[in-house]
N, C-alpha and C positions, 0 to 999 in steps of 0.2 A: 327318624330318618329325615334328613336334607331332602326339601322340593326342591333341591336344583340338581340332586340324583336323578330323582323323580321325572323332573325337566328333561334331561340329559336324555335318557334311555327312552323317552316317550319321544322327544324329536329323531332318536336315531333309528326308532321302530316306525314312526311316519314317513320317514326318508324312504326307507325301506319298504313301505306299501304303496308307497306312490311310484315307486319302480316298480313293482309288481301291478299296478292300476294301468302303467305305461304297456304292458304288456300283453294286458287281457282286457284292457277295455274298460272304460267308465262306468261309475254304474248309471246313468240316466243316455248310456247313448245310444238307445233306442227301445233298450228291452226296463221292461217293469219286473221282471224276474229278479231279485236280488239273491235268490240261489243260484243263478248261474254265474254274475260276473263278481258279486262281494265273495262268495265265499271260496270262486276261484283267487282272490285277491287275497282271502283270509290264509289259505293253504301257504301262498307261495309269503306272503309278509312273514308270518307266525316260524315259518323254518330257516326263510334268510335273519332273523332277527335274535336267536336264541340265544345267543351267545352276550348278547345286549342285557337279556331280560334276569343275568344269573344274581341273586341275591337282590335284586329291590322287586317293588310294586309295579306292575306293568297292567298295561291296557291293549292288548290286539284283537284281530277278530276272533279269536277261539279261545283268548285266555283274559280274565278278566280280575286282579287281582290287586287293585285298588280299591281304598275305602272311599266312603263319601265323602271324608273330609280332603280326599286326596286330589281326586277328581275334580271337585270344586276350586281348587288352585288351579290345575290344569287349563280349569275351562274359561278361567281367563276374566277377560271384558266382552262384556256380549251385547246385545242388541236384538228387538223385536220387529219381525216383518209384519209391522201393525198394520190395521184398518184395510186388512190385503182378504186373507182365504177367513179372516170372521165376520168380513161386512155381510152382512144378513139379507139376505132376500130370499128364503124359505116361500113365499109364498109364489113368487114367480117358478119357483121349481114346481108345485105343488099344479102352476096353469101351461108345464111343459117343457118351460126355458133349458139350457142344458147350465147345472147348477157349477161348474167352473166362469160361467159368465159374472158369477157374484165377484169373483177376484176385483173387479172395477168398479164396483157400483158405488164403491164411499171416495172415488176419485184419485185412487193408486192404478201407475202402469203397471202391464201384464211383466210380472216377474220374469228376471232372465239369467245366467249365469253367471253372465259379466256385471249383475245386479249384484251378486252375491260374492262375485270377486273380490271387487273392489267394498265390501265391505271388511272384508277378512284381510286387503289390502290398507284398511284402516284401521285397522288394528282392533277389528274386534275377532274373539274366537270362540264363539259359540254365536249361535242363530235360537230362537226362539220364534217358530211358529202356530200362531194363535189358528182354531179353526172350528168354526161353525159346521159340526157336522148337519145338522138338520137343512142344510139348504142341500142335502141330496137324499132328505127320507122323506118320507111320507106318512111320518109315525103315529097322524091322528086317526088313520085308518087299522092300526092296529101293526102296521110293517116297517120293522125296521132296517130294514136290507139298506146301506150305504150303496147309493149312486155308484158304481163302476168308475165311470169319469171323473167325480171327486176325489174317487179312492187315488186315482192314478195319477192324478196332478199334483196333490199332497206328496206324494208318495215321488212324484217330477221333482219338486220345490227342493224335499229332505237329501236327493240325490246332489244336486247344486251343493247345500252344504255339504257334504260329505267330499264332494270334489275339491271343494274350495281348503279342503282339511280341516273345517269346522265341527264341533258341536255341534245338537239340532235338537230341539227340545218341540216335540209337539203335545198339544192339549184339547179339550172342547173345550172355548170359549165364549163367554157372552149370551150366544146362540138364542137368541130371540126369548129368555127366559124362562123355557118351559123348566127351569130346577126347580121352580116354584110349585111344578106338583107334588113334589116329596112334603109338603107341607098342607097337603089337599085335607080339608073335613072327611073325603073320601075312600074306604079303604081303597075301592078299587083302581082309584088314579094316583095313590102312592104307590100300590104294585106296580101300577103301568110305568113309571118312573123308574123304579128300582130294575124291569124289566130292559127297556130301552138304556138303561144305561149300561145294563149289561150286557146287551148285543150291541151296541155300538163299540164299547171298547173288547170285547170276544172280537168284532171285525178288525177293527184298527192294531189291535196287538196280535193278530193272526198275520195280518198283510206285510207287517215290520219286525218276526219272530226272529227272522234269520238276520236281520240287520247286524252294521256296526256296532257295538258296545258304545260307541259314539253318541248313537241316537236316545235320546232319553225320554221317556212320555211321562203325562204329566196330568194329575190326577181331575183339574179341575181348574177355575178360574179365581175371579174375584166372587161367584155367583154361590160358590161353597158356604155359606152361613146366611147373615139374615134374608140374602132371596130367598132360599129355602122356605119362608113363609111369608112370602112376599105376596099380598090383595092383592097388589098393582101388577102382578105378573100373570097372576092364576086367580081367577076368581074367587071361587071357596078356600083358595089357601088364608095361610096363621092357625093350622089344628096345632103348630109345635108351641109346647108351655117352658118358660123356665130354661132350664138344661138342656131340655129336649135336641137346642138344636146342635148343641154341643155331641149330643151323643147320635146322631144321623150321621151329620161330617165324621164323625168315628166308622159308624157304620158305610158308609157309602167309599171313602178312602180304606177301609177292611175289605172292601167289594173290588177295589179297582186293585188292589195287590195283588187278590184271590185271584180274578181275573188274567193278569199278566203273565202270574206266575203259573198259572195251567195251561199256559200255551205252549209251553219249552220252547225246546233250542235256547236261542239267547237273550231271549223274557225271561228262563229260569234265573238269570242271576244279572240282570239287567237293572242299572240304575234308574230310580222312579224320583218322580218329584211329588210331594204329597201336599197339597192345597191345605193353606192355615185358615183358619177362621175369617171371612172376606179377603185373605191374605192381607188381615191388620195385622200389624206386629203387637199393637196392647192386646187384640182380642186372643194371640193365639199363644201369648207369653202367658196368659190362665191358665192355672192348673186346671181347668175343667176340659182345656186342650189334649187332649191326644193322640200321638202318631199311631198308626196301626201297626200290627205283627209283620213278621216278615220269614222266611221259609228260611231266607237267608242274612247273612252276617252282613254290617254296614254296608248297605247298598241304597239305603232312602236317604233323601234329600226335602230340607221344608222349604215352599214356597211362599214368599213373601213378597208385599211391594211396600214401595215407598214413595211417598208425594207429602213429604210433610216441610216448609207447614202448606195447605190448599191455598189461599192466597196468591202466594208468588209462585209456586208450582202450577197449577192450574187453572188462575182468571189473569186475564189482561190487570184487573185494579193495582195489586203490590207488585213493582219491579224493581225492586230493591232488596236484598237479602244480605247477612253479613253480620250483623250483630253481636256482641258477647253470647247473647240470651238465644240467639239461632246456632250458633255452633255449638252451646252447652248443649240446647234440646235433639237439635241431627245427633249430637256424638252420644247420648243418655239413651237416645231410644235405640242405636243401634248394637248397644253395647247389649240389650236386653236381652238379643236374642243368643248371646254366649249359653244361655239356659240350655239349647239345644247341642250346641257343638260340643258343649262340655261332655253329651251320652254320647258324642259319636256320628250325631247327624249332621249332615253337609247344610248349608245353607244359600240360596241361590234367592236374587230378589230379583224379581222375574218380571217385576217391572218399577222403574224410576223415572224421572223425569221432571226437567223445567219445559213445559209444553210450550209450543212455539207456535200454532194451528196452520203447521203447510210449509214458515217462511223459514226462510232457512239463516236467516238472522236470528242470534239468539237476543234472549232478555239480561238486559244488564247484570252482572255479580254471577250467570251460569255457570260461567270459568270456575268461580269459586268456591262457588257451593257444590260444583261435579268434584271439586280438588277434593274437599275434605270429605266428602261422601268416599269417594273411592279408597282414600285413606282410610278411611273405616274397616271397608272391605279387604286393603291388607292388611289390616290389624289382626281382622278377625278373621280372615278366611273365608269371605263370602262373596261367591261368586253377582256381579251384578249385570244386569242386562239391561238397555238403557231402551224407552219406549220412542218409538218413531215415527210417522209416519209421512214419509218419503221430505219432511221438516231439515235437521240438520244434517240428516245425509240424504248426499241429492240422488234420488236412486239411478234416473238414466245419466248420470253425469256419470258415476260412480265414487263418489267423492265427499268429503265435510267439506263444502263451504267456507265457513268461516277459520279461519287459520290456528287461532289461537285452541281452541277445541278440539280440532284436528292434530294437534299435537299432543293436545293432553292425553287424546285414546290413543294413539302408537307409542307414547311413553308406556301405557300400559298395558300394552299387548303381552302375549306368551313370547314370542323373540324377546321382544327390550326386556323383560324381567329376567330372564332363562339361566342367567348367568348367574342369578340372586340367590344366597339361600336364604328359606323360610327366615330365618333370623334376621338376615338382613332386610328383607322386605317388611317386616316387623317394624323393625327401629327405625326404617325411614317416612315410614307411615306416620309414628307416632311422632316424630320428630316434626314431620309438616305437620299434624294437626295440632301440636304445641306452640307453634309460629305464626299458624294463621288464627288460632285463639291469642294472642298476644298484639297481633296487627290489629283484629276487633276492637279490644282494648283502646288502644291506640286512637282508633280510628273516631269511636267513640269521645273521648278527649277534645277533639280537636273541632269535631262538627258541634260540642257545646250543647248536648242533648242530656238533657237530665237521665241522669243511668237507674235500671232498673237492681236497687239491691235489696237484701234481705232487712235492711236497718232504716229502710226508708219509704216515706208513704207518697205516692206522685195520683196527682189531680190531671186527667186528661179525659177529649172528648172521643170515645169510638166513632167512627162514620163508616159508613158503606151505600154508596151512592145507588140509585134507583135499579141503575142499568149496571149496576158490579160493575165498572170503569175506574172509578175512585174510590182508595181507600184509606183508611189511617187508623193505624193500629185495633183491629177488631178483638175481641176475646178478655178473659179477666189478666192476662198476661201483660202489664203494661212493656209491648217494644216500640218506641220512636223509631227504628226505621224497620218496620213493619207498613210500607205504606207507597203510596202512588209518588214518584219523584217528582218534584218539584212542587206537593204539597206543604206547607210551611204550617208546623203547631207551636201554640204556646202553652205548655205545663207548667204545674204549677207543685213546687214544694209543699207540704202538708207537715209545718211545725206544729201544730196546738187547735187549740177552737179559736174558731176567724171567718173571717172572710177571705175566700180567693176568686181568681177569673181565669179563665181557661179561655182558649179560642183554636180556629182552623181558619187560614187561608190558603184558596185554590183559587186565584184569582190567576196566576201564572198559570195555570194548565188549563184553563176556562172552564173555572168551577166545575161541581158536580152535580148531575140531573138528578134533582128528588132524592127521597130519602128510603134505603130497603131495610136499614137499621143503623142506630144509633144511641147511645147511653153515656153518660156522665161514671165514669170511674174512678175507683183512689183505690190505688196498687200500695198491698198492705195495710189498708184502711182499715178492714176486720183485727188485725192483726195488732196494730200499734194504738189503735184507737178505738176498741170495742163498742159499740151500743150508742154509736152517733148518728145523728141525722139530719139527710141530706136537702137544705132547703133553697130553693131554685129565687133570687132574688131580680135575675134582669137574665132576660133571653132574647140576643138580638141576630139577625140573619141578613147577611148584603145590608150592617149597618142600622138594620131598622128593629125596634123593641117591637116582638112579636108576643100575643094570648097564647098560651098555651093551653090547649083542649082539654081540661081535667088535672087531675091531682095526682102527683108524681109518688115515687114511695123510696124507698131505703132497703135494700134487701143485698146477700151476697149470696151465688150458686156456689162459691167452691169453698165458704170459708175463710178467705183469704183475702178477696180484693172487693171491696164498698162498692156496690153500684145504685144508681139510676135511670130506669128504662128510659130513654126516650122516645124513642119508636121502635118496639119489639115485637113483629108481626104474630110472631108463635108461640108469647104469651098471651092467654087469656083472661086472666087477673089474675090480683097481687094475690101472693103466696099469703096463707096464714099466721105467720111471722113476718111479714113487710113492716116494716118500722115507718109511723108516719104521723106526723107532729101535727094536723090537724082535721081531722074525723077517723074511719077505720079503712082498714083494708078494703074492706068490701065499695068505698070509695073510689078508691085508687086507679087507675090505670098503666099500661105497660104502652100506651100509645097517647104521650101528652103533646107530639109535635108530631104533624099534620102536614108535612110539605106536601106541595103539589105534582103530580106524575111527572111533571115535563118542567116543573120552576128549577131554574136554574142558581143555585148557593152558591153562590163566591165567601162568604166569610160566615163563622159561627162565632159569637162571644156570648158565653156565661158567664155569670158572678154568683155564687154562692154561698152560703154560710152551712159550715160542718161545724155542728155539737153535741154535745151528750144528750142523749134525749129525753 
């Protein structure tokens, strides 16, 4: 079937309920009842529309007969009402507070309609609302009865979308950690988890039974896996071994199914979103992954996110993205998750982002990297939702800021696409990302950066500055523009056994404070040049030949790429295979340069000799 049928028939049936909403009433315009104003809306859309819904897929209030994959085209380009109803302050409820006051406490305004307007005026069509139920329970007493007043705000917010003719996906999120009792030494505070999570969502999918088919809930967070046996959350938790936690996220998304779908009305066949493994895309592409049962036929949905690579996505250090080697890796890892749509499940990445913390100026190359990211998603059919918090959309403005940005999400709204069929949206997807992988290329060439290939061994310095500010190219992945702008490196070719010299200046952006890690690489070095060793001949810093504190070694984590530690806080010593041309490993250290908390590096030069050892 053509999603621009699809399209078609879904705008002519929303036309149609929104005369019918014109009618009888919004749903948030006074009353919390959504049996009396949705499903008088349901009644009168679903009979003026029938004649619309004859032979394809449809979605109204009473009929629901779209797949997941179908729906997830629908649902467009979306966006999270972040940092808003998950900021956590549990414990001020717990000394009285009224637990809607949390809406503000991480420094977002009090949500408003014309908030949510002019988001869906921005072309986004779907809302994702994150939400800390625990700031309205008091669950260490034993009760897990949800706040009244949270229930109803929540329940305020999802009506907004719903006005605004959006999607609306809500979840528990974050929520101060307590998933980490599913991991307790304890039997009895893994029932107490397994309990509270099922009265929590028994109340939330009880209070949103009759809703839209619009509304989608959603099984979990980022907190679905390794929290789960997280010390640092729950004291006695890490009882899960192995697998274990593999097969909990099984059981716990088995639980939130079970749950939803025994609530009927329209939880009986209401589309879920089912929490991946941390929502990693590698953790939950394992086959040790799996989605739960379902009562009914394609109706789940997996929830993923995405922030790769962390660098330029989420620290101030790398503002530069664009690479050969960064568009091969976005478009490789998201092509992974085809594993899923192939059986039928939708795919929805529930959260993405170049973080911006507030301004609403974005980070250089965001343009581009949202370009072929999104491209991705119509390739492949996955709905994405972009992480905010009141950053590039201004929420009392109601508006994107930045202009350029602002166009790219109303290029990709459900109007501007509407007209497209799936095929066509296809080949224009794949068409940009074959262009903007060829401009990389290009781009490459010209800046005169030694390219990272398969046939080639490159000599460079990792840095990551004290305070994560400055960076330059971290990981066994050798990218030159992987890195803080206006950082300047010299790499170095790797023909044969020699000598070469590497360096870093950050003398233009005023050096970098101290060092949080740091290591001498050769990308392909394992590879082209087996069983060589790495020996540190002149080590100089802001120009001056510095001691290095101890004996360096020779070792590779991935097989692939040569290294030497130079300051690796989170090794402890050298591995038992560290390769090291004078005494043994047990010598060795992962921390042979020693800058100072607060000394400030303008330039790094090595010279070394690489030989067989």
């Amino acid at each position: 079937m053509k999603i621009s049928t699809i399209r078609k028939a879904a705008a002519i049936l929303f036309g149609a309920m929104m005369t019918a909403s014109a009618a009888c009433g919004s749903p948030s315009s006074g009353s919390n009842d959504p049996g009396t104003s949705d499903s008088t809306q349901a009644s009168a859309a679903s009979d003026s529309t029938t004649a619309a819904s004859d032979n394809v897929s449809v979605q109204t209030e009473d009929k629901n007969e779209l797949t997941a994959l179908e729906v997830t085209r629908l649902m467009g380009n979306g966006i999270n009402l972040g940092n808003t109803m998950e900021a956590y302050n549990h414990s001020a409820y717990l000394n009285g507070v009224d637990p809607t006051s949390s809406e503000n406490v991480w420094g977002m305004p009090r949500t408003t309609q014309e908030m949510i307007d002019g988001m869906k005026a921005s072309g986004f069509d779907t809302l994702r609302v994150p939400v800390a139920w625990t700031n309205g329970m008091n669950y260490e007493s034993g009760d897990y009865t949800i706040d009244e007043r949270l229930l109803a705000r929540v329940e305020e917010i999802v009506n907004y979308a719903l006005n605004a003719g959006m999607y609306v996906i809500v979840n528990d999120h974050w929520d101060g950690g307590w998933w980490a009792m599913f991991g307790s030494e304890t039997e009895e505070t893994r029932n107490a988890a397994m309990e509270m999570y099922t009265s929590m969502w028994t109340q939330v999918a009880e209070r949103f039974k009759d809703y839209p088919y619009k509304l989608v809930l959603e099984s979990a967070n980022e907190e679905l896996g390794d929290s789960l046996n997280s010390k640092e959350l729950w004291k006695d938790s890490g009882a899960l071994l192995g697998n274990e936690i593999y097969d909990k996220i099984y059981e716990i998304n088995s639980k939130f199914v079970e749950i939803v779908r025994g609530t009927g009305s329209r939880n009986a066949d209401r589309f879920l979103l089912i929490a991946g493994y941390n929502t990693d895309i590698e953790h939950t592409v394992d086959d040790r992954y799996r989605m739960p049962e379902d009562t009914v036929q394609n109706k789940l949905i997996l929830s993923v996110h995405y922030y790769g690579p962390w660098d330029y996505c989420g620290t101030k250090a790398v503002n530069q993205w664009g690479s050969p080697l960064q568009y091969k890796e976005q478009n490789e890892m998201l092509a992974k998750l085809t594993k899923f749509t192939d059986q039928g499940y939708g795919i929805i990445i529930g959260e993405y982002g170049v973080l911006t913390d507030g301004r609403a100026t974005p980070k250089p190359d965001t343009d581009i990297y949202f370009t072929n990211f999104l491209n991705n998603c119509d390739l492949y059919n996955y709905c994405p939702l972009l992480w905010d918090c009141n950053g590039l959309y201004r929420r009392k403005e109601g508006r994107i800021a930045d202009e350029t940005i602002a166009k790219l999400f109303l290029d990709r709204s459900f109007s501007a696409q509407s007209s497209l069929t799936d095929e066509q949206i296809k080949e224009n997807a794949k068409k940009g990302m074959e262009e903007a992988l060829e401009a990389a290329n290009a781009r490459m060439t010209d800046e005169g950066d030694l390219p990272a290939t398969d046939d080639t061994a490159v000599a460079w310095i990792m840095y990551q500055s004290g305070d994560y500010a400055v960076s330059y190219s971290v990981g066994d992945t050798y990218d030159p523009t992987n890195k803080t702008v206006g950082l300047k490196a010299s790499n170095a070719l790797i023909t044969g056994d020699g000598e070469y010299t590497v360096s870093l200046d950050m003398t233009d952006i005023g050096g970098g404070k101290g060092v949080a890690f740091s290591a001498l690489g050769i990308y392909n070095g394992e590879t082209l040049f087996p069983d060589h060793v790495i020996t540190i001949k002149s080590f100089k810093v802001n120009g001056e030949e510095i001691t290095l504190d101890g004996k360096g070694y020779t070792s590779t984590d991935n097989g692939k790429c040569t290294r030497m530690n130079l300051f690796n806080q989170w090794v402890a010593k050298a591995p038992d295979d560290a390769r090291i041309t004078d005494g043994t490993p047990d010598e060795a250290s992962a921390q042979i340069w020693k800058a100072g908390k607060n000394e400030k590096i303008k330039t790094v030069e090595i010279t070394f000799t690489f030989m067989p050892q």
